[in-house]
LUMDRENDREN-647246 format. One line per field, with one value per residue (C-alpha): residue number from 1; residue in one letter; x, y, z. Coordinates in steps of 0.2 Angstrom, whole numbers. Example, Ala and Ser with C-alpha at 12.3 -4.5 7.8 and 13.67 -1.06 7.14 Angstrom:
num 1, 2
residu A, S
u 62, 68
v -22, -5
w 39, 36
//
This chain:
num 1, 2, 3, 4, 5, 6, 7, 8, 9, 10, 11, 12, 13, 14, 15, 16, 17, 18, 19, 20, 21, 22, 23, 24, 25, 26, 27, 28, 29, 30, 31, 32, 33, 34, 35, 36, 37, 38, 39, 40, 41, 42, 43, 44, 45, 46, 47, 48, 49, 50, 51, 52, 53, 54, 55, 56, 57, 58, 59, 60, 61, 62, 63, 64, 65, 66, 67, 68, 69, 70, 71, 72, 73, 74, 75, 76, 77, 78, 79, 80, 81, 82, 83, 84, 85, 86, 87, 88, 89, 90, 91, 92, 93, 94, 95, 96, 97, 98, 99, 100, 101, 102, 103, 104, 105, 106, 107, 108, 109, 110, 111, 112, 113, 114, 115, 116, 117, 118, 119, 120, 121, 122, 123, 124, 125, 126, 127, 128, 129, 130, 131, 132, 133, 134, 135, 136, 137, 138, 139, 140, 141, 142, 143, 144, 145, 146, 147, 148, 149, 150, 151, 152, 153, 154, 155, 156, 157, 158, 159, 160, 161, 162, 163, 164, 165, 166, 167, 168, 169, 170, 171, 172, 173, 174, 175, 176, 177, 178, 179, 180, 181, 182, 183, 184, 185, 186, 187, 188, 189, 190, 191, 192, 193, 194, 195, 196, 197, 198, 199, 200, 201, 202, 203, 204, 205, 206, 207, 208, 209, 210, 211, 212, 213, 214, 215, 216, 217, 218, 219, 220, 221, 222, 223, 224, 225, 226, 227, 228, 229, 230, 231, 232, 233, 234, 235, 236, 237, 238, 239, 240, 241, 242, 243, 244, 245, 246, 247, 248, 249, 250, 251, 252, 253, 254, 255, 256, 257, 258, 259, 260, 261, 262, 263, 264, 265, 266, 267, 268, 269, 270, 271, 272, 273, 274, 275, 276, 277, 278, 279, 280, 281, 282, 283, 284, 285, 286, 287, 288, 289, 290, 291, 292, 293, 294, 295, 296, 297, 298, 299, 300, 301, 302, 303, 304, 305, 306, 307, 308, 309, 310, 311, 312, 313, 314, 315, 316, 317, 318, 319, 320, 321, 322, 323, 324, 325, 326, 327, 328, 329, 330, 331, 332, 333, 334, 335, 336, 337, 338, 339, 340, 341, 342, 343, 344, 345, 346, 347, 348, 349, 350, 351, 352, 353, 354, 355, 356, 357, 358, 359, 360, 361, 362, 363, 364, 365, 366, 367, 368, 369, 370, 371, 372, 373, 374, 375, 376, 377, 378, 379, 380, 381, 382, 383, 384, 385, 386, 387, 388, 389, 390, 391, 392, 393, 394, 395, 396, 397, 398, 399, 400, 401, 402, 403, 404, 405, 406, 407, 408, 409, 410, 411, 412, 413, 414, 415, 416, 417, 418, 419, 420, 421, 422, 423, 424, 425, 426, 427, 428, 429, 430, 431, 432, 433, 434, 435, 436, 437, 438, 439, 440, 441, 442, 443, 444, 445, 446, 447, 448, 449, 450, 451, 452, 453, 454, 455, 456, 457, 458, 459, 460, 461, 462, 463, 464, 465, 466
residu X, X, X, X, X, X, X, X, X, X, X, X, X, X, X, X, X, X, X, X, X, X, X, X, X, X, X, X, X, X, X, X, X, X, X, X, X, X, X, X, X, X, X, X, X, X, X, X, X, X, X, X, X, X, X, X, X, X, X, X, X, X, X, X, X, X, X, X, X, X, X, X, X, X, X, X, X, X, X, X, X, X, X, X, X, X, X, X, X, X, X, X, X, X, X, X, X, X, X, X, X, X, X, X, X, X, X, X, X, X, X, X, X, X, X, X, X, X, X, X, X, X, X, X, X, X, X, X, X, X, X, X, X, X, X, X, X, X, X, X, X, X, X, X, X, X, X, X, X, X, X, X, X, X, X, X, X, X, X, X, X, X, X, X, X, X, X, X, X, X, X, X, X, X, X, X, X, X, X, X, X, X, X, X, X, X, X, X, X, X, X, X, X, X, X, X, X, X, X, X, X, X, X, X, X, X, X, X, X, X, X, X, X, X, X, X, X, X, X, X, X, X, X, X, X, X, X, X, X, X, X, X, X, X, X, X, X, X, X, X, X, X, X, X, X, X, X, X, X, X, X, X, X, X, X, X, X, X, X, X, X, X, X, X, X, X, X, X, X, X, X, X, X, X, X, X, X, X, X, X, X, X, X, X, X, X, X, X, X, X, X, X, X, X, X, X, X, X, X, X, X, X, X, X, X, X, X, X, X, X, X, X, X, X, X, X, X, X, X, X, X, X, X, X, X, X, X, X, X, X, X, X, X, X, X, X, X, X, X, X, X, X, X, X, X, X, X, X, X, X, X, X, X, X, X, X, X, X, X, X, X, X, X, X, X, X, X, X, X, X, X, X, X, X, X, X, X, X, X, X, X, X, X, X, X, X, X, X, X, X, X, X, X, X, X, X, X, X, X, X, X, X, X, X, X, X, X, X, X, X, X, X, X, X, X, X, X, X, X, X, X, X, X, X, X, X, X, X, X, X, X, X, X, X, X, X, X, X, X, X, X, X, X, X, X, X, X, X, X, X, X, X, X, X, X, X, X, X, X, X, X, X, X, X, X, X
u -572, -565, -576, -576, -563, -579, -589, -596, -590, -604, -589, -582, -568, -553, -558, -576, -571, -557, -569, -581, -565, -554, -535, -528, -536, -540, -543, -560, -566, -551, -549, -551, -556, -572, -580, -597, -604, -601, -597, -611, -614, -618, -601, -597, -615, -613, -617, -633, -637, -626, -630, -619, -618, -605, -601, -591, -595, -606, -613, -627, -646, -654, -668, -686, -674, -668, -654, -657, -641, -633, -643, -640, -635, -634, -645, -639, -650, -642, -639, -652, -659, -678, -691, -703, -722, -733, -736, -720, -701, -686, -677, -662, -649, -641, -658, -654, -675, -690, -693, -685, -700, -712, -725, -723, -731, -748, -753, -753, -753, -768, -763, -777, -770, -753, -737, -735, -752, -752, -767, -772, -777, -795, -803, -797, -784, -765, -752, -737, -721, -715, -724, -738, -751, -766, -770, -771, -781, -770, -765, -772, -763, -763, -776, -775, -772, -791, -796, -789, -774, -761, -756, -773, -766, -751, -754, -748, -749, -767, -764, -780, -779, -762, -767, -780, -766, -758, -773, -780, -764, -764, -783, -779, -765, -774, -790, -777, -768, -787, -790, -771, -774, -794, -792, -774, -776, -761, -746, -745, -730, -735, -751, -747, -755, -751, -758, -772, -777, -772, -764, -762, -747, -748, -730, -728, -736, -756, -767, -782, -790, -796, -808, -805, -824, -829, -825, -816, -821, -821, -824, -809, -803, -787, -780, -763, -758, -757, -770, -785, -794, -788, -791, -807, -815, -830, -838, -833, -818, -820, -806, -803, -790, -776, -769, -752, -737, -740, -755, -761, -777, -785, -795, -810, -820, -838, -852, -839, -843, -831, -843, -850, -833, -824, -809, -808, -804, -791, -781, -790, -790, -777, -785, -785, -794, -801, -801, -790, -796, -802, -821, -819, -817, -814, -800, -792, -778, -776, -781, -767, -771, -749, -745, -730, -737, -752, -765, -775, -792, -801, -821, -821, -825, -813, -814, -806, -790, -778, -759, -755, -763, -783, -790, -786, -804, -807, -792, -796, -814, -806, -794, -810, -817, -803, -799, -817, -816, -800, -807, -821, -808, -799, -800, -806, -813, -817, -801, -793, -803, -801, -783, -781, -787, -778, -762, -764, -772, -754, -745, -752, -754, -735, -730, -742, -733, -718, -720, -725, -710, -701, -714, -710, -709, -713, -698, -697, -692, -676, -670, -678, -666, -651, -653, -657, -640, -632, -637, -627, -630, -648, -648, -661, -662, -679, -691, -687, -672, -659, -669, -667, -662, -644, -651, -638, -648, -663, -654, -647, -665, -672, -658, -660, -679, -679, -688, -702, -703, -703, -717, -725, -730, -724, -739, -732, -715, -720, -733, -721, -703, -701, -713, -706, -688, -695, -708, -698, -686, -704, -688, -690, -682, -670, -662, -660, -650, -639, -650, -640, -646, -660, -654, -671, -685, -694, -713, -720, -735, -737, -747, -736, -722, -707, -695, -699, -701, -682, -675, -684, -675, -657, -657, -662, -646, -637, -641, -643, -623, -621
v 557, 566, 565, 580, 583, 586, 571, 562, 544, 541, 538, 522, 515, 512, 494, 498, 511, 500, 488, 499, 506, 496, 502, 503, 507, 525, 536, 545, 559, 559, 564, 550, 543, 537, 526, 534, 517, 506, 521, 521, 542, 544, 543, 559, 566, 584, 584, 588, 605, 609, 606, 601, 590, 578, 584, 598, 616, 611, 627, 629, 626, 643, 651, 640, 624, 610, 598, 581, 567, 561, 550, 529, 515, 523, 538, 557, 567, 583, 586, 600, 606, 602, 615, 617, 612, 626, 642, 634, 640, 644, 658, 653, 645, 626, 618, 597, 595, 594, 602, 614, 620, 633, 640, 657, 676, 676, 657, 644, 625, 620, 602, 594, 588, 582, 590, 606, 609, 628, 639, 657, 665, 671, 688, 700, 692, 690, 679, 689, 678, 660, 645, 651, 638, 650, 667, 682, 699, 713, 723, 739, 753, 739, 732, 719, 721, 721, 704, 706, 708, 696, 703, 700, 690, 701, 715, 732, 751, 758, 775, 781, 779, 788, 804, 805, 807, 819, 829, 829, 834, 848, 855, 851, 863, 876, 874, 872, 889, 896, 891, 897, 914, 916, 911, 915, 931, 942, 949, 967, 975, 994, 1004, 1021, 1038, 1044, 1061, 1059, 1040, 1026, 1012, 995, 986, 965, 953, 946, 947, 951, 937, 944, 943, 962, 964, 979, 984, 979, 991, 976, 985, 971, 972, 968, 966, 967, 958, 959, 976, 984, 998, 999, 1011, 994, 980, 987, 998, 1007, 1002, 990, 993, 994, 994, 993, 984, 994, 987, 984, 975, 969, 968, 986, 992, 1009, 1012, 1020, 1033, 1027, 1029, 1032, 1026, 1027, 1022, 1037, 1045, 1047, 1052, 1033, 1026, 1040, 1033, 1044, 1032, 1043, 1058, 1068, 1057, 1067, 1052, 1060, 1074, 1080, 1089, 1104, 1104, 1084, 1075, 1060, 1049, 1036, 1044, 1035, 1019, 1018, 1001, 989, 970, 963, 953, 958, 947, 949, 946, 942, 926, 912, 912, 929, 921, 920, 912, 915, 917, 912, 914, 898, 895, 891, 883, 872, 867, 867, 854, 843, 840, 835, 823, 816, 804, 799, 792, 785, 774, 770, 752, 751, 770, 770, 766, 779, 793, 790, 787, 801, 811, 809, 808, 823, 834, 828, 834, 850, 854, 852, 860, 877, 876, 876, 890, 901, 898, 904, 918, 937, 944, 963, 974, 981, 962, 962, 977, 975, 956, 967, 981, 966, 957, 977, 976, 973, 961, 966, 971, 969, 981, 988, 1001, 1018, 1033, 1019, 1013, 1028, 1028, 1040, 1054, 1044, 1026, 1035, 1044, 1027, 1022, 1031, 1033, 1014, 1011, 1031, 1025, 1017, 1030, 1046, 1057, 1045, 1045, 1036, 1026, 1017, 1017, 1010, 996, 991, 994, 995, 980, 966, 969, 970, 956, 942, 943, 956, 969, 987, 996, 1002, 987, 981, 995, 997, 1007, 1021, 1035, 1047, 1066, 1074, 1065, 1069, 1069, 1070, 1070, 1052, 1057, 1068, 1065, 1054, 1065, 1080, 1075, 1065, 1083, 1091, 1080, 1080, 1101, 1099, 1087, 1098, 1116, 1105, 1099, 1117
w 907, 921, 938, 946, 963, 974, 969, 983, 987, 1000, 1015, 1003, 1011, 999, 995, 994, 981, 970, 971, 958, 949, 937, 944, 961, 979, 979, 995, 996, 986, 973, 958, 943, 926, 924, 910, 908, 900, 916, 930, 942, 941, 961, 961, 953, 960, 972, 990, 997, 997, 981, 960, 945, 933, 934, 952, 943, 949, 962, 968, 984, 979, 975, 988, 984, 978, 988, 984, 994, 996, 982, 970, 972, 959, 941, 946, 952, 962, 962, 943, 945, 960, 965, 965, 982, 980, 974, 984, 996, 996, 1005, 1016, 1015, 999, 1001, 1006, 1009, 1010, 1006, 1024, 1022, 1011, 1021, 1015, 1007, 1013, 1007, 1011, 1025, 1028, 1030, 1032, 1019, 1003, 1010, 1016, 1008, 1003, 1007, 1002, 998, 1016, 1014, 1007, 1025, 1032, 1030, 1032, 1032, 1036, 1031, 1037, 1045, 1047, 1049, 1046, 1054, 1052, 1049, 1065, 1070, 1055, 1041, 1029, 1014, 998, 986, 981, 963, 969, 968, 986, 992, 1005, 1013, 1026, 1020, 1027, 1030, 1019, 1021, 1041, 1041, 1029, 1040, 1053, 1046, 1040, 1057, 1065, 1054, 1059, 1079, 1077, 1069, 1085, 1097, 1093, 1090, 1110, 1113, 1106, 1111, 1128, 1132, 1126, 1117, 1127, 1129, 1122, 1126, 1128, 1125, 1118, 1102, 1098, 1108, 1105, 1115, 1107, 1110, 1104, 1104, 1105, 1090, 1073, 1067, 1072, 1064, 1047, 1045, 1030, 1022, 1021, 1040, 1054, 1062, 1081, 1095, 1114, 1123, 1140, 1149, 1163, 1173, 1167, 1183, 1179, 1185, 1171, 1159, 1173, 1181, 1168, 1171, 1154, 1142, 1131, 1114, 1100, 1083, 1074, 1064, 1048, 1045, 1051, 1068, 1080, 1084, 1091, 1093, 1111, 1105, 1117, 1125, 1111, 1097, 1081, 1069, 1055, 1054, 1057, 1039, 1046, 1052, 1032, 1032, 1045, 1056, 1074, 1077, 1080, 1096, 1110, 1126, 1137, 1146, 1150, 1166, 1171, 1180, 1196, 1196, 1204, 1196, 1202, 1190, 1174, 1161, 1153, 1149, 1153, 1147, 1152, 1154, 1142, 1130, 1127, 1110, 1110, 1093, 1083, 1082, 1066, 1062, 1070, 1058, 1058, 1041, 1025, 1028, 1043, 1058, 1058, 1040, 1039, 1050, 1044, 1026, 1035, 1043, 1028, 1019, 1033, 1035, 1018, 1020, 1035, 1027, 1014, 1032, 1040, 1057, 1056, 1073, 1080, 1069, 1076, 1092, 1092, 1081, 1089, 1108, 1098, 1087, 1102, 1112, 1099, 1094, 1112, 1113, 1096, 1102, 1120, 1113, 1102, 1117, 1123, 1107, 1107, 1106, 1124, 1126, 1126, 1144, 1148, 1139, 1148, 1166, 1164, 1161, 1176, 1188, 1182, 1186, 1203, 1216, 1232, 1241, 1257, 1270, 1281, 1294, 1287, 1292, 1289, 1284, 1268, 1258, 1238, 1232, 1216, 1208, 1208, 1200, 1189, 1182, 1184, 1174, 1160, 1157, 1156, 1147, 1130, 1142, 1153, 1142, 1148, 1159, 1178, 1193, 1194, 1178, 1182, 1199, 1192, 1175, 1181, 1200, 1205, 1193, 1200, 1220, 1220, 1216, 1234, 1243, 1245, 1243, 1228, 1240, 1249, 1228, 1223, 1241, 1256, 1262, 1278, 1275, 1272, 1265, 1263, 1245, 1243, 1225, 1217, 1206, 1194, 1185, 1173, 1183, 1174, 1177, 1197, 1195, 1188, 1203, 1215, 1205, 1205, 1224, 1228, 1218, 1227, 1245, 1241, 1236
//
């Protein structure tokens, strides 16, 4: 029989070896016959840490095996390799010991019953790594398996804890954009008066749920817009939502009730309004409500806010409940809930911050930017007959902003247009477009149209230049 080239001699010396083998001296861990009758087989025996039979194809002990030294006398160890005690294994192949034995996920050595003796870990806790020698409850986001399972003893995800999570993130958004919307109010793209009405046009798409058979009127306040019949109204301003694409209301006139007004379901909030006009005999200086920026409040219920299909509101209490017995299933409920909460309100506060960022702006923005990059150097210069404007820079004035302007007065051009390009260096309009010397000095009345007062002052230049 031929012993294998890998068999392990045990370090013989040459005589040691010929001394257990009829024939000549041979050097260690050499290739030879064998007598199986009368050849001691640790001879031919693999080396710890590997199996075969015969010390051919000796090959490293699998993962939960261990292959000790090579057997003594007529006995060979390492034939097969040696499992671990119950419930014990390895991490790692070519085990040489019985120490290498740990015990495995889900048990502990508890030390009774001999080396190796590990147990189940009890109903609750978890023993999640090799060799542990007690066990542990699960952290914080982790439970145990149920006691019928066989993996009643390893720590695992805590699903319930985390849907929770993510349904709770989901509601915090829809109340934070409720709060976002019902305190911060909408940006103002244009309030303006069509055939009569006044209108108020809002940034960005509808954000409320209009039921076809309410009136859908709400009180509604203004701020920032730079007019005071909006800002400081006499009585309180009531307005009634206009369906359609965007966010479109329609001013209506003190003691007006459009419920009792069948125009109204025709579409009639457009018809004539006399808001502006005037008593005989009466004097008004600010009688337009025109504006182009500003904030527009809605004293309506939160619930009616909507974001996209349903209403924010019921979304959001459709979201609670569904969260609340997926809490109830969670493991340390009330460390979910609180920790759920700080980390979704963060989030949605974050998410809602950066969508007003992203928001629609309204349009006078985008072209008061380009005519202050237009602009050449300011230059300061001291009140008085140097600080005078060429017809040519209101001309250009007005041509930019003409689609804002159109029949308006100077008291909007002055509040939306002029003012957001001086305040930011507190310079007049005329150190912004380049001062030049006083030749006539224009007075004109504010309140009616810009245009027609800019056409008065352009035929002036033009008969005064002759």
């Amino acid at each position: 029989q031929l012993c294998a080239e890998n068999f392990n001699s045990h370090d013989m010396t040459r005589e040691a070896l010929a001394a257990n083998v009829e024939g000549t001296p041979l050097p260690i861990l050499t290739r030879i016959l064998v007598d199986p009758e009368y050849f001691q087989a640790w001879l031919c025996d693999c080396p710890s840490g590997r199996h075969g039979h015969n010390g051919s194809h000796c090959v490293e002990c699998p993962v939960n095996f261990f292959c000790p030294s090579a057997g003594r006398g007529n006995v060979a160890l390492n034939f097969d390799p040696l499992p671990c005690p119950p419930n014990s294994g390895t991490t790692k192949t070519g085990s040489k010991n019985i120490s290498d034995c740990v015990c495995l996920p889900g048990f502990y050595d508890s030390g009774i019953g001999g080396p190796k003796a590990c147990q189940q870990c009890p109903a609750g806790t978890a023993a999640n790594n090799y060799g542990q020698t007690e066990c542990q409850e699960c952290n914080f986001g982790y439970r145990t398996y149920s006691s019928s399972d066989q993996r009643s003893s390893l720590c695992y995800p805590d699903l319930y804890g985390l849907a929770f999570v993510g349904v709770l993130q989901l509601a915090m958004i829809q109340l934070v954009w409720i709060c976002w919307r019902h305190f911060g109010g909408l940006l103002i793209n244009d309030v303006s008066q069509q055939n009569g009405r006044w209108i108020v046009s809002a940034c960005g798409r509808r954000i409320l749920w209009i039921f076809p058979w309410l009136p859908n009127i709400y009180h509604v306040r203004f701020s920032r817009t730079g007019n005071p019949g909006l800002d400081h109204p006499q009585e309180p301003i009531r307005a009634i939502a206009i369906p359609g694409i965007g966010q479109r209301f329609a001013i209506l006139e003190p003691g007006e009730n459009p419920q009792s007004n069948r125009e109204f379901n025709r579409g009639g909030y457009l018809r004539r309004s006399t808001t502006n006009l005037l008593e005989e005999g009466e004097v008004c200086s600010f009688s337009s409500l025109d504006t182009s920026k500003g904030r527009l409040y809605i004293q309506c219920p939160a619930v009616l806010i909507s974001g996209r299909l349903i209403p924010s509101g019921v979304a959001f209490l459709l979201l609670s409940f569904l969260a609340w017995p997926l809490l109830m299933q969670a493991r340390e409920r009330r460390t979910w809930l609180l920790a759920g909460l700080g980390f979704t309100s963060v989030i949605a506060t974050i998410v809602i911050a950066i969508a007003s960022l992203s928001a629609p702006r309204p349009a006078i923005q985008a072209n008061l930017s380009n005519f202050r990059s237009l602009l050449p150097k300011p230059q300061k210069v001291p009140r008085g007959a140097a600080r005078a404007l060429e017809v040519e820079s209101i001309s250009n004035l007005l041509v930019q902003f003409q689609f804002f302007i159109g029949n308006r007065n100077m008291y909007y051009v002055s509040t939306n247009i002029l003012l957001p390009i001086t305040e930011p260096l507190a310079l007049s309009f005329a150190e912004m477009v380049g001062p030049k010397q006083t030749k006539y000095f224009v007075s004109h009345y504010w309140g009616t149209p810009f245009e027609h007062a800019m056409h008065s002052v352009v035929k002036h230049a033009q008969l005064a230049e002759g």
